[in-house]
C-alpha positions in Angstrom: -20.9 141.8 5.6 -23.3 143.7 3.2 -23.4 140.3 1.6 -24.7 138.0 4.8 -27.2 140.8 5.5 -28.6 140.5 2.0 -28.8 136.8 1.9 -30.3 136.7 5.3 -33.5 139.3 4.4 -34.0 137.4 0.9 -33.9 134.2 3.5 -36.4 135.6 5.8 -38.4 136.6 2.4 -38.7 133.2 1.3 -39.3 131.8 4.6 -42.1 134.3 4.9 -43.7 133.4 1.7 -43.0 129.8 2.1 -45.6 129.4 5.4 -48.4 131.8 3.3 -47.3 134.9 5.4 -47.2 138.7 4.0 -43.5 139.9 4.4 -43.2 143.5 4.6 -40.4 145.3 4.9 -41.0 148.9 5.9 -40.5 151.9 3.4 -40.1 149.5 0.6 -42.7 147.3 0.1 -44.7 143.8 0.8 -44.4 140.2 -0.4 -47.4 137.9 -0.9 -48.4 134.8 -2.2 -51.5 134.9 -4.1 -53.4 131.8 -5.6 -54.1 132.1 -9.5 -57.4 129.4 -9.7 -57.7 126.7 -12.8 -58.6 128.0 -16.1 -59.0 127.0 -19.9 -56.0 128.3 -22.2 -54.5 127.6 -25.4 -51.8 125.6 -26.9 -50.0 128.7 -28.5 -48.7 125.8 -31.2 -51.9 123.9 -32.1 -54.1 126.4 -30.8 -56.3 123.5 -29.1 -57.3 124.3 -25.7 -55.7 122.9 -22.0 -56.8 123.1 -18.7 -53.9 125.4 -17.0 -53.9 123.9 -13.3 -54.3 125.9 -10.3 -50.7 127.5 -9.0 -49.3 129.9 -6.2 -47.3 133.0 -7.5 -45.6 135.5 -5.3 -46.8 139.2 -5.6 -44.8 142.3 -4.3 -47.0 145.7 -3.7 -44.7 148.7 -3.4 -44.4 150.8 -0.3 -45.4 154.1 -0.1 -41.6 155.8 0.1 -40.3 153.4 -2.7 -43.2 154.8 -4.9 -42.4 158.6 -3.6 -39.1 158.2 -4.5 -39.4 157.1 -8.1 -41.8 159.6 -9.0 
């Protein structure tokens, strides 16, 4: 059971984050999807630059009782 009810909030999670929405789950934390715009980088190997294309990332911001309780 403990198992179903897992799967189902990481579910709702990624559902969330899949239509842009914040997912916050209360005394914990929150999920986000942030935007990281195009830059310039560096081929680590040949050290000549590349353009590093625009992606989406998923950002979690603790809640205030998760960061309580690891202090």
């Amino acid at each position: 059971a403990a198992e179903r009810a897992l799967e189902a909030v990481i579910k709702g999670v990624k559902n969330g984050l899949k239509k842009n929405k914040t997912v916050n789950l209360v005394g914990f934390g929150s999920f986000s999807v942030r935007t990281r715009g195009a830059r310039m980088g560096r081929n680590p190997r040949t050290g000549e630059p590349m353009k590093i294309n625009a992606s989406k990332t998923v950002a979690f911001k603790a809640g205030k009782s998760l960061k309580d309780y690891v202090k």
